[in-house]
Structures are given as structure tokens and as C-alpha cells.
N, C-alpha and C positions, 0 to 999 in steps of 0.2 A: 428514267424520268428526266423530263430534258426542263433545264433551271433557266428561265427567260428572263427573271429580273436578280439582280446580285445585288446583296445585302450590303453596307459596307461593315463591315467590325471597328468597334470604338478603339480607337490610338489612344495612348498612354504617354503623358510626359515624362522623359529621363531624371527629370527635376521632382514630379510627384510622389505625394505623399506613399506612393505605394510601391514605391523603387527606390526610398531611400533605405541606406542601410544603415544599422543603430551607431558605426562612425559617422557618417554624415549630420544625424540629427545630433549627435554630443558635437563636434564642432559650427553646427547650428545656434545651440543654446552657449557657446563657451563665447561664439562673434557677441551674442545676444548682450550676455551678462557683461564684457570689456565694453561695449558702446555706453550699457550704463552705467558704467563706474566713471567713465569718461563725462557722462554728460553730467551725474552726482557731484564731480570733481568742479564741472567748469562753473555747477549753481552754487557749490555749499564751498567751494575755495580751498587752500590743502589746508585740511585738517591734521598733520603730521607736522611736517617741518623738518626744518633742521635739525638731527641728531646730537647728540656728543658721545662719542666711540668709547675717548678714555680720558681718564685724569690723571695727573699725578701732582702732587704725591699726597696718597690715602694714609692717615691711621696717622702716622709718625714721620718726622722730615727731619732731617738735617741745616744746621743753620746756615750750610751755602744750597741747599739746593734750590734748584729753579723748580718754577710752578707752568704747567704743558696741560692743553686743553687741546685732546686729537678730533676734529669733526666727523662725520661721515661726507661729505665732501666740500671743495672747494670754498674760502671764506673769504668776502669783500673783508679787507685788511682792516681800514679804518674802521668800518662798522661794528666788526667785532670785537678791536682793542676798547672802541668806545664804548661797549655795553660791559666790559672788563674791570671788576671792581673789587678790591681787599679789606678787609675791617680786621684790624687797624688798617686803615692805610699807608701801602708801601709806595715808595716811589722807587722806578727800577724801568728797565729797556725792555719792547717787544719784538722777538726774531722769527720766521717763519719757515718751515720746512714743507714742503705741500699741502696739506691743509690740516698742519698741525700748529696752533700758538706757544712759542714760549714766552715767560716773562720771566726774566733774571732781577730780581729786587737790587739797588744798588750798594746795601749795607745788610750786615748779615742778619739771617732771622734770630729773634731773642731764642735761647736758651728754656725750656719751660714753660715758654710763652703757646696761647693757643688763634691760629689765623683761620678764617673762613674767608673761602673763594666765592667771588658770586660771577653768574655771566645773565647780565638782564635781557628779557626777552626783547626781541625785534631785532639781535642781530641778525644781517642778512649776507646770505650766500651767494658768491658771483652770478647764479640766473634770477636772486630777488627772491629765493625760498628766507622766511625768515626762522628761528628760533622762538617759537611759541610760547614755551613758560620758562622763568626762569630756572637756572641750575643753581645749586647752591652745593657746598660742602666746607669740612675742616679738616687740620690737620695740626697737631702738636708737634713744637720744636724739639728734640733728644739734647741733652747735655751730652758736649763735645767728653771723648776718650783720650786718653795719650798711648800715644804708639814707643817703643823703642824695641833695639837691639839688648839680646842678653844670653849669656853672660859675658860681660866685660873682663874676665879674668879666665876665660876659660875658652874652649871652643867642643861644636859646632854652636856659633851665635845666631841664633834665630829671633822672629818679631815675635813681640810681644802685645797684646794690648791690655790694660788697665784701667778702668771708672774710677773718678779721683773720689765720686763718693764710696765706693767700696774697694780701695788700696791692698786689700789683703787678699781678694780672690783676683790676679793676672791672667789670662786666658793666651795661653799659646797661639799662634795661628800657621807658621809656617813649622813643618818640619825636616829644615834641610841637613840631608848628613855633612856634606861642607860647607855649609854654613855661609850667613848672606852678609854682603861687603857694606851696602849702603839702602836706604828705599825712599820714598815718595808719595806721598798719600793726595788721592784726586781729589779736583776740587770739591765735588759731589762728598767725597767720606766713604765712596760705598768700594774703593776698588784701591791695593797698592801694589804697585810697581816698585821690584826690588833685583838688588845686582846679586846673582848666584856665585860663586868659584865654581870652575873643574880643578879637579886637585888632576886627574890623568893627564889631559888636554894641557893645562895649565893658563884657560882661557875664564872669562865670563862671560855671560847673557844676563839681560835683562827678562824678566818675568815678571806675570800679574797674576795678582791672586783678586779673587771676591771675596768680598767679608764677608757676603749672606750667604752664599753658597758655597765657598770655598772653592771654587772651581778653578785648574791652575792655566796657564798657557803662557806660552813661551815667545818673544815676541823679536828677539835678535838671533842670529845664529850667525855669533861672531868665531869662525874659524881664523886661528892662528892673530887672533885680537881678542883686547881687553876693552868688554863694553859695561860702562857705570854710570852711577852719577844722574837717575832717571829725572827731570824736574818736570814735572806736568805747568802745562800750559793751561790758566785760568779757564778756558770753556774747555776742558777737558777733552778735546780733539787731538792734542799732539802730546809726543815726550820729547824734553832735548836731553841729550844724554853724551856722555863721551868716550870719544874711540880711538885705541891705542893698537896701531898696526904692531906685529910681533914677528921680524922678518928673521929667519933662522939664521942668513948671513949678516945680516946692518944691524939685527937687534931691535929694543922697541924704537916708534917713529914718536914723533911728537903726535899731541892730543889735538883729537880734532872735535867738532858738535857738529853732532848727525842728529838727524829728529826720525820720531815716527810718527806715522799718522795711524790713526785709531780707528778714521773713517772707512775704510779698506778692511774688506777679509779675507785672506789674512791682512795684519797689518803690515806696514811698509814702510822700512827705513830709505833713506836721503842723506844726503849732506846738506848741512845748512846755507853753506858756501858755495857752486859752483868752483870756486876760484881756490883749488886744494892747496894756495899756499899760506892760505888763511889759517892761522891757525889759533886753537881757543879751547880754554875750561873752563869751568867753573858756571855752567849758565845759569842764568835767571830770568824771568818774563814780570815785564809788567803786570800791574793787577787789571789791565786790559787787554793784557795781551799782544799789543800793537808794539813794542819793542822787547828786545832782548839783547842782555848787556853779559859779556865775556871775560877773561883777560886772556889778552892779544900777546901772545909767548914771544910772538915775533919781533912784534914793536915794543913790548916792555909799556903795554898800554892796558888802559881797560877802550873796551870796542860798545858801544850801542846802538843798535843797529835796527833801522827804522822797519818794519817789513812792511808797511804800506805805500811809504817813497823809496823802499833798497836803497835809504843810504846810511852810511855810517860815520860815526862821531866820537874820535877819539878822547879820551883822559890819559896825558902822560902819568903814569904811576909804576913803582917796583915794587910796591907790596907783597904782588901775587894774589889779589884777590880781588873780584868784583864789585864787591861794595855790596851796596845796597839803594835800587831803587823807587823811587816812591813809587807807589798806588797808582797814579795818574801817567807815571814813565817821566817825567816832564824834569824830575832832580835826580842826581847822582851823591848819596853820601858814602865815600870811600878813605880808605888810609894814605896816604903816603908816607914815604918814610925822611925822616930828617933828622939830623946828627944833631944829638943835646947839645947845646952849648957848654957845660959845664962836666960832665962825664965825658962826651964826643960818644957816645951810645946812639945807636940808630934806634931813634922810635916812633910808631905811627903815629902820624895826627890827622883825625877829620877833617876832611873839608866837604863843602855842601858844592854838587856842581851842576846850572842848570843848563838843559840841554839846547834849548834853544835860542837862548843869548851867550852863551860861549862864559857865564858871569862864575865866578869862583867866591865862596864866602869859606874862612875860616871856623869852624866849631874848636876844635881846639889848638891852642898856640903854640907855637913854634918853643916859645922860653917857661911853656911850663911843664914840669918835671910829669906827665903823664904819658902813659904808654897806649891805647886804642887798641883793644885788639879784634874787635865785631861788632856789625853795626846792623838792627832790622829796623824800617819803619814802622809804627804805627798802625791798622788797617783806615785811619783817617785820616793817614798825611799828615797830623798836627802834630807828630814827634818821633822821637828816634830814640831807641832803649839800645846803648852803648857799653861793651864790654873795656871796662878803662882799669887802669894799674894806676895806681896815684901814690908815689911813695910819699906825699905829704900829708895821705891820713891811712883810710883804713889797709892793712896787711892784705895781697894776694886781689886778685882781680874780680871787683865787684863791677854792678851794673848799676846804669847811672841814666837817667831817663831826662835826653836834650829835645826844649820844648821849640820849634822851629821859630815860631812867632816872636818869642820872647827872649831865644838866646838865651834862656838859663837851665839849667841842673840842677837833678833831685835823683839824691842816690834811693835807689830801689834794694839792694843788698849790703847790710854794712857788719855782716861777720865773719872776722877777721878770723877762721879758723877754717874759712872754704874760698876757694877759686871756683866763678861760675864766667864761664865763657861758650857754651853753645846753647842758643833758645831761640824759641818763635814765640810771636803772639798768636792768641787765639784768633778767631772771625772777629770776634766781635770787639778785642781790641782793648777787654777788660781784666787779660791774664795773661800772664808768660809760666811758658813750659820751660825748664833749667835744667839744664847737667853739673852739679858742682862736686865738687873734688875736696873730701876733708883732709887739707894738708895740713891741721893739727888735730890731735884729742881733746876730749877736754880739760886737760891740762896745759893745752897751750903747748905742749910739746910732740917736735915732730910724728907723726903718725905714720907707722910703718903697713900698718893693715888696711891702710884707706884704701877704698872704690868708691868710683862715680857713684852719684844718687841721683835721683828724678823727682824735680819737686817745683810744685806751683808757686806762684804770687799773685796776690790778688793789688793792680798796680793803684789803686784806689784807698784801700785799707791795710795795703803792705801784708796781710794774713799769709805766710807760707807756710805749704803742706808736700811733705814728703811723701812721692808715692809710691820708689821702688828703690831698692839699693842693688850694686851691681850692673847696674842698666846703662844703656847710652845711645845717642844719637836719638832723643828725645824731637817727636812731633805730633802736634794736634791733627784727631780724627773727627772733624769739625760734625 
């Protein structure tokens, strides 16, 4: 049969419904449903916002810790400090790490006391997302612990910790078989840094332990050196600590202050100096941390050393010791030694020295029969609780609390049957930690059997409370 007209056959689009395959239509309806969350978004506005990732600190805090509000991203700085609010209100600094706020309050949190955080809504995020409703939470202050060494009469000496409200149960925390030389508790409370022995080696390292986890790590690894003396630096970023080269021909070298940084994992020590003729113990940091003051072995000085202009600021002194300086960095009260007038006995006397008018004040005189022998400030700069010998009243060396404003004294310990000569105060500036020495019984007569003891004062109501006997190297676990 011969075909004279041709049909055409219907064509089919690639695109049509009848050549799609069941991938096609699910990325069909997935475009679908993203167009309209897009176009729901640009009518109805973001209904989300800005997150808050993390808080701290939940539940319980510490009276130096800082308060951190982590975002889920990027935060206009001003905006968020300013919707940033405490009840009671704190006053205190805000420092930023990518888009996490901290706030460091400038005095320490009460004791017992209970704070809520607030962040009001409308903070906004560097592209303008704001923070929808407000966050809120609390957190309880902990009453500060005391930390020391024990036992004093014996060895392996390990830390200790203690709750002054409950004196009678001590809780071990290190268990070292050679036992540990000196330590240093962070600003935070939650972490201490302490000097080990090798009894083999016949070296030291520094180590940190955690108090909540116990977790140990090791953080010098001083071959053929002795490294001690860890002092944490107020944001708890660094340790300055001191290092004693142990040369098998020359013997040991003079001490030098090397730091670590915290920041690094591992951590990582330095010298503090470039300039290794520098040489220095005994560190200390402001309570800003913006200087740090030594004695200078070399010069027969104390050295304080600016770290934000590198430069440094001598105190002629032979004490041998740093002193003590204030909170702000800006005074230096330290010993000097000067020959009695009347014995010709070399004995310290305070002097107050400030750092940036070169100006020297006397605390105590030259012609009166007092000995100085440790001096801490205050946590408010208004005074100075001083380790004094006064052989013109009470026996053996009490503590004696010099008011800077007023130039007067108020003995804080006045029994003559104990020498107390190492102590801190608390954060908060309402207690000293003690180590005292009963160099009689109670009879007034010499004591053969004494050991150190560990005992509070409350500098307000003079209330002293014995927390440990045998113990020493007493500090607050704030």
C-alpha cells in the first residue's frame, strides 16, 4: 500500500510533565518551598534572631569570676554591652573575643550573695539581626576555701584544701610522692599551679592541676633547672615563675622570671626579659596586670616593669624582696633595711613608693624600734596589713593594719604566744588567711612541740578561727 500523506507524530518536551523523573519533581518542589520561606521571611521579618550559644557561670561562681555571654555569631560591641545589665548592679570592664562578651566586675562578687544576668532584647548583630526577647539567668557566689601545704613536719608535702565553715573535714587534692615545693591558685579558683621536686633528676617543674576534674598536666619541662615560684597573672593568661639554670661545671646560675602563656596548646614558656642579664625573683603582677615588679639580684633593686611602655623603674633596696604593690600598680610599699640607732641592728622599715612621680613616703621610721617584716595591700588600695616586731609592745611578730589615707595603725593580732608572718587577704578584702607559729604554750613558756597553724581573721570584728594545724603556705581559693 503506498502512504501518500504522512502523519506527523506528537513531540514531547524534555521539560514535560511526562519525562520528568521523581529526582527532578523533589528538586522541583524543594526550589518551590526555599522561594517561599524567602518571600515568608522578607513579609513576616526574622522571626529568630539572634541566638545565645553559652553562659557562664551557671549554678555557682566564684567571687573573682568573670561573667561570658558566647553569641551564635558576630556582635555590634556597643549594642550589646548596652542591653548588658546586672541586679545588683556591678560595675566592671567589657573584653571581646570573636563573638563572645566578657564582663570582669571591678570588685569581687559577695560571698553568699545571689546575682542575675540580664541581656535586653534589641541587641543587634554586625548585619542588624537583633536579639528578640530578653535572656535572663542567676548564679550564687561560693564562699572562698583555703588552700595550703601539709605536712609541715614531715614529708611528701602535698595541697591541701579546707572550708573554714567546716575545719575538720580537709580534702587532699595532690598526691605527690616528692612532694610539692610552693603553688599558686588562679584568679578564677578553679585551677592550681604548683612546683613538683624530682628527687632522681634533682630538678623541678611546674604543674596544674583542676580542682573539678583533677585533671594534671605538666606545663615546664625544666631539664637540668629548677623551675618555681608559679604567680598567675590577674586574667589568668600567664604564669611568671622562676628559673635556676643547674650547670654540672659552673653549678646553679642566678634566677631568672620566665612566664607561660596559657593561651597556646601546649603552653609555652619565655623569658621575661630578652636581655638575659637581667636578672629577677620573687614576681608579682599588678591587680591589672599591666606591671610586674621583681628584685633585681643584680642591682640590689626592686625592678617594676611597665609591660605596656617596656620600661622599667627602679627602688634602690637590700631587703631581698619585692614588696608589695598596690591593686592599681601605681604604689610600691617595700622594706629597706636600716641600721637601729641605738642596737646598730639592721631592720626593715616601710616605705610607700609611687611609681610615677619618683615620690617616697615613710610608713615606718627610721628611730622607731620596729622590725617590718611583709607587707600585702588591701584588694581596695585603702591599706596595707603589715608583718611588724615591735619590741615596745606585744612579744614575737604580730600584724598590724596601715591605713594609707590616714597614716595610722591598728594592730590586728596581739598574742604574744604566736608569730604570724605569712598571709593574703581574701577578694573581697574582709579577711586574712595566717600562718602563725606558737612560739609559746600556754604557759607562756618556750614551746618545744609547736607547728605552724592556719587561721582566719575577720579584719572588721578581729573574730579568729583556726583552720588547720601542721599546715603552711596558706592561700585563698577565692
Amino acid at each position: 500500500m503506498e502512504v501518500t500523506d504522512q502523519q506527523a507524530l506528537p513531540q514531547h518536551s524534555a521539560l514535560s510533565p511526562q519525562h520528568l523523573t521523581s529526582l527532578d519533581r523533589a528538586v522541583i518542589v524543594v526550589i518551590a518551598l526555599l522561594i517561599a520561606l524567602i518571600a515568608a521571611t522578607i513579609l513576616l521579618g526574622d522571626r529568630v534572631g539572634v541566638q545565645l550559644d553559652q553562659v557562664t557561670p551557671l549554678g555557682q561562681a566564684h567571687s573573682t569570676t568573670a561573667i561570658t555571654i558566647r553569641f551564635n555569631e558576630a556582635m555590634n560591641h556597643d549594642s550589646a554591652t548596652a542591653h548588658f545589665q546586672t541586679d545588683p548592679a556591678l560595675q566592671g570592664t567589657f573584653s571581646w573575643s570573636g563573638a563572645t562578651l566578657t564582663f570582669q566586675p571591678a570588685q569581687a562578687l559577695m560571698p553568699g550573695s545571689t546575682y542575675t544576668v540580664a541581656l535586653e532584647a534589641g541587641a543587634l548583630s554586625d548585619t542588624g539581626r537583633e536579639l528578640l526577647s530578653e535572656y535572663r539567668y542567676s548564679f550564687t557566689v561560693a564562699h572562698p576555701r583555703v588552700a595550703y601545704l601539709y605536712p609541715a613536719d614531715g614529708s611528701p608535702q602535698n595541697l591541701w584544701i579546707v572550708d573554714p565553715a567546716d575545719s575538720d573535714h580537709p580534702t587532699q587534692i595532690t598526691n605527690s610522692p616528692t612532694g610539692l615545693e610552693d603553688f599558686g591558685i588562679s584568679p578564677d579558683g578553679t585551677q592550681v599551679a604548683f612546683t613538683e621536686k624530682n628527687s632522681i633528676t634533682q630538678t623541678s617543674d611546674i604543674k596544674l592541676i583542676d580542682l573539678q576534674s583533677g585533671a594534671l598536666q605538666q606545663l615546664t619541662n625544666c631539664q637540668n633547672a629548677l623551675c618555681s615560684a608559679p604567680v598567675w597573672r590577674p586574667d589568668g593568661k600567664t604564669i611568671a615563675y622562676e628559673r635556676v639554670e643547674n650547670d654540672p661545671q659552673f653549678g646553679n646560675s642566678p634566677p631568672r622570671i620566665w612566664l607561660i602563656d596559657l593561651t597556646t596548646m601546649p603552653a609555652t614558656t619565655r623569658l621575661l626579659f630578652q636581655e638575659t642579664q637581667l636578672l629577677g625573683y620573687q614576681a608579682q603582677w599588678s591587680a591589672d596586670g599591666s606591671r610586674i615588679a621583681l628584685v633585681d639580684r643584680g642591682s640590689a633593686a626592686i625592678d617594676i616593669y611597665d609591660l605596656t611602655t617596656d620600661k622599667i623603674v627602679q627602688v634602690a633596696s637590700t631587703a631581698g624582696t619585692s614588696g608589695t604593690l598596690s591593686p592599681d600598680g601605681k604604689q610600691l610599699v617595700y622594706p629597706d633595711l636600716v641600721a637601729d640607732p641605738t642596737s646598730g641592728a639592721m631592720l626593715n622599715k616601710m616605705r610607700l613608693f609611687t611609681v610615677d612621680t619618683g615620690a617616697f613616703t615613710t610608713i615606718s621610721a627610721d628611730d622607731q624600734p620596729v622590725d617590718d617584716q611583709r607587707a600585702v595591700w588591701s584588694p581596695d588600695g585603702k591599706s596595707v596589713a603589715i608583718a611588724r616586731q615591735d619590741s615596745r609592745s606585744v612579744r614575737g611578730i604580730q600584724i598590724v593594719l596601715y591605713n594609707v589615707a590616714t597614716n595610722q595603725f591598728k594592730a590586728l593580732t596581739t598574742d604574744p604566744r604566736y608569730s604570724n608572718l605569712f598571709f593574703w587577704w581574701d577578694p573581697t578584702g574582709t579577711q586574712l588567711v595566717i600562718q602563725r607559729f606558737p612560739e609559746l604554750d600556754q604557759n607562756m613558756q618556750t614551746n618545744p612541740n609547736g607547728r605552724p597553724e592556719i587561721w582566719t581573721i575577720d579584719v572588721a570584728s578581729g573574730t579568729q578561727t583556726k583552720l588547720a594545724t601542721n599546715g603552711f603556705l596558706p592561700h585563698w581559693v577565692p
